[in-house]
C-alpha positions as CSV (number, residue, x, y, z in Angstrom):
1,X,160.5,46.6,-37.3
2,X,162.3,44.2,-40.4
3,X,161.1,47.3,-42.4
4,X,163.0,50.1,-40.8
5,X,166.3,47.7,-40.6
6,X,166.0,45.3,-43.8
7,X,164.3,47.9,-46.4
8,X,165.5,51.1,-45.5
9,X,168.4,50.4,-43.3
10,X,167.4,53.1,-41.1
11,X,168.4,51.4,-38.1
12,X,170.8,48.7,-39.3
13,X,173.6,50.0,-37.8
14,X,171.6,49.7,-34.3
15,X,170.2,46.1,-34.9
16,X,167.2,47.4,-33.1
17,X,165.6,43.4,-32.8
18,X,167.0,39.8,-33.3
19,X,168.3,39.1,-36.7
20,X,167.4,36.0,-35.9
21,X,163.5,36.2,-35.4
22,X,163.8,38.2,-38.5
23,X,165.4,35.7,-40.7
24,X,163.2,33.2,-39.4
25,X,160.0,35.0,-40.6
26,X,161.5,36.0,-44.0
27,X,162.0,32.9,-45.9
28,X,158.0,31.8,-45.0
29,X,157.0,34.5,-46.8
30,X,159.4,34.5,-49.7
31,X,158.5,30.8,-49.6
32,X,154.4,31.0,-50.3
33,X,153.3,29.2,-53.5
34,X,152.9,31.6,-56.0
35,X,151.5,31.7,-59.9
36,X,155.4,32.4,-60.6
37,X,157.9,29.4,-62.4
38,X,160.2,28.8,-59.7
39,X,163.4,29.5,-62.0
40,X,162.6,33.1,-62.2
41,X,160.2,35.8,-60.8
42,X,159.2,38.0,-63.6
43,X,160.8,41.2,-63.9
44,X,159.8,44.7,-62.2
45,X,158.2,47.4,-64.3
46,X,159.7,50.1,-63.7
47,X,157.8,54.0,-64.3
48,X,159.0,57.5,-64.0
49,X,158.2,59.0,-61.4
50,X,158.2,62.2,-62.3
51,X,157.3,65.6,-60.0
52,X,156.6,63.2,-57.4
53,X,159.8,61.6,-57.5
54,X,161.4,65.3,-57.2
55,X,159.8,66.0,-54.3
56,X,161.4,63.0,-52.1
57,X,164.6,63.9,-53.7
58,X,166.8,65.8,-50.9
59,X,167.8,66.0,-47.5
60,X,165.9,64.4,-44.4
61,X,166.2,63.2,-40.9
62,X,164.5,60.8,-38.6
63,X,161.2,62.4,-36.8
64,X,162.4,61.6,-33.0
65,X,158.8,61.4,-31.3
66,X,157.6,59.2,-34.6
67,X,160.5,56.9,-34.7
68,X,159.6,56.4,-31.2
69,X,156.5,55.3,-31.6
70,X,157.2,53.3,-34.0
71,X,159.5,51.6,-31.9
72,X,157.4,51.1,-29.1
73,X,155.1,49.4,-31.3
74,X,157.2,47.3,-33.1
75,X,157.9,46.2,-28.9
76,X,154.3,45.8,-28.4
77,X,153.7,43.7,-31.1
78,X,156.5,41.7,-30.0
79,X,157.1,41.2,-26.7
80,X,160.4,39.0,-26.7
81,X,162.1,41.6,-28.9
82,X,164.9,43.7,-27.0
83,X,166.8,46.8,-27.5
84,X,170.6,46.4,-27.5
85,X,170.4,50.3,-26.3
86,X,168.8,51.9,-23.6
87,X,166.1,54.0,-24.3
88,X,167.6,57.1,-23.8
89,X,170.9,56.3,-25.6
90,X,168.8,55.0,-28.7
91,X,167.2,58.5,-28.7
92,X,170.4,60.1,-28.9
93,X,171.3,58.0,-31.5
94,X,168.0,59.1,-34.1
95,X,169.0,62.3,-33.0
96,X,171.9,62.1,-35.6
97,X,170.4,59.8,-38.0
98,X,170.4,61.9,-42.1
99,X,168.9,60.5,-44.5
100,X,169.8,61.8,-48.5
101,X,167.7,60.7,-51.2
102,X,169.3,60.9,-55.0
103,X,167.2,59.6,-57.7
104,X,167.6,56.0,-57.6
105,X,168.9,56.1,-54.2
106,X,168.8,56.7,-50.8
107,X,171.6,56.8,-48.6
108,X,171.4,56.9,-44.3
109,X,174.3,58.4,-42.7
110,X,174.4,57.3,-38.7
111,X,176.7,58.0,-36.4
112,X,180.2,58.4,-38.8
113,X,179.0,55.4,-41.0
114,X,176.8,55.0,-43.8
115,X,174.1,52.3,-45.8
116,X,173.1,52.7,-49.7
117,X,169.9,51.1,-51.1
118,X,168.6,51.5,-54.7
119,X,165.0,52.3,-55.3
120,X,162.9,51.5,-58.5
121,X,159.6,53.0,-58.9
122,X,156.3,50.5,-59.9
123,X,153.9,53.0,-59.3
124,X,153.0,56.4,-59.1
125,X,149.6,57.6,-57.2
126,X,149.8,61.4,-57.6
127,X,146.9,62.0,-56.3
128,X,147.8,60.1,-52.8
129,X,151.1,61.8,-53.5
130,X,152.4,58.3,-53.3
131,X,155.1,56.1,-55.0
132,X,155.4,52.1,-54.7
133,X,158.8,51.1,-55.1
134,X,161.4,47.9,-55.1
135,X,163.9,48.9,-52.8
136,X,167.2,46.4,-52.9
137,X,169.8,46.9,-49.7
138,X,173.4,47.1,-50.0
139,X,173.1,43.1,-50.3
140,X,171.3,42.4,-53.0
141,X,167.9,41.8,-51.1
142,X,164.7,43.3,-52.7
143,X,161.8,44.4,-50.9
144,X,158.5,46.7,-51.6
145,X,157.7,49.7,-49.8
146,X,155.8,52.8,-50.5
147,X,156.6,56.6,-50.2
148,X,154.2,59.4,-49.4
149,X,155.6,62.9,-49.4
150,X,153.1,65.2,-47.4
151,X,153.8,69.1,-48.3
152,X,153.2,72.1,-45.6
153,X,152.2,75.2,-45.7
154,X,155.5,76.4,-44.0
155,X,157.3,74.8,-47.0
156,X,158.4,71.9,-45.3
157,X,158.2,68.2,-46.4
158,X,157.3,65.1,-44.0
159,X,158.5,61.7,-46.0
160,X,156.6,58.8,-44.4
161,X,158.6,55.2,-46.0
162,X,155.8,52.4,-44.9
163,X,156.2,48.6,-45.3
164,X,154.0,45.9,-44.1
165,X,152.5,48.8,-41.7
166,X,155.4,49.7,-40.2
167,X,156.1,53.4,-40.7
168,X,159.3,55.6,-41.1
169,X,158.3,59.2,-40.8
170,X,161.1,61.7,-42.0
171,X,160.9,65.3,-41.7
172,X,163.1,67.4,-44.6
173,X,166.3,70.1,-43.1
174,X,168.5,71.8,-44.2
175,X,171.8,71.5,-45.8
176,X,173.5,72.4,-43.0
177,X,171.9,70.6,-40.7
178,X,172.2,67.4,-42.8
179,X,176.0,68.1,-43.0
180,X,175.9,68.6,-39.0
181,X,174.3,65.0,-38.8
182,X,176.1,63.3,-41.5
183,X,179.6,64.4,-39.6
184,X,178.1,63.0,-36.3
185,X,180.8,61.8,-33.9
186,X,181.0,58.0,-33.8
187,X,179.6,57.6,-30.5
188,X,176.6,59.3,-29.4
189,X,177.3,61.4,-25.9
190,X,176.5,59.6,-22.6
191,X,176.6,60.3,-19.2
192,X,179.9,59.9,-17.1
193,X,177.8,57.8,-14.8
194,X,176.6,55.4,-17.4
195,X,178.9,52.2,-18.7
């Protein structure tokens, strides 16, 4: 799950699973022995992603019964990992999740507050209908990622944001109802009988 909370900060806000675990795992792999001069990693090619790019630009929100999954595999995979939230509650929460994507960036509105990261494309597959990209979080921390854009026959979109297998799959609305979610309330609605 350090994909949907480091790269896209999809569930940041949330801290879905330790911080800790995930810090701890990072730096190994940032770490590895690589062909690289240790001063300074080369620089990132960046391409145009043309007509592909255009068709990720807009407005998008979480898939509920995808993000769920997701989750729950994330929790498989490991088993000391907790949710802060209860399941029901976290639900509510994706519920209200928007996601707006700008060219260059991509913004997640949850629950009154909101988290910018900058994208920069390294590759375009159009036949895949895929991009590779560096994305780089609000604190300066770079990661890879890909982006396929699937297209229905309706004339709605499905964004799928994938990194180290770990999937976010986001399905495109309206501007209404990305206003509707960007405006959420602070605090998702509970039950009188829950504290």
């Amino acid at each position: 799950m350090k994909f949907l909370i480091k790269t896209f900060g999809l569930l940041a806000a949330l801290s879905l699973f330790p911080a800790a675990a995930q810090q701890e795992k990072a730096p190994a792999k940032k770490k590895a022995p690589s062909k690289e001069t240790p001063a300074k990693a080369p620089a990132v090619k960046t391409v145009d992603g043309g007509k592909l790019e255009k068709k990720i630009i807009g407005k998008w929100a979480p898939d509920p019964e995808a993000m769920m999954k997701e989750i729950q595999k994330g929790l498989a995979d490991d088993p000391s990992a907790a949710l802060p939230l209860p399941l029901p509650l976290l639900q509510a929460v994706i519920q209200k999740m928007a996601v707006s994507v700008q060219k260059g960036e991509v913004t997640i509105h949850s629950m009154g507050k909101k988290q910018t990261a900058t994208y920069r494309i390294t590759k375009v597959d159009k036949a895949a209908n895929k991009l590779t990209m560096q994305i780089t979080d609000e604190e300066g921390i770079a990661q890879g990622g890909s982006a396929t854009v699937e297209e229905k026959k309706d004339g709605s979109k499905t964004l799928i944001l994938e990194k180290d297998g770990e999937k976010v799959v986001l399905n495109s609305i309206s501007a209404s109802e990305f206003e509707k979610r960007r405006n959420a309330r602070d605090k998702p609605a509970v039950s009188p009988n829950f504290r």
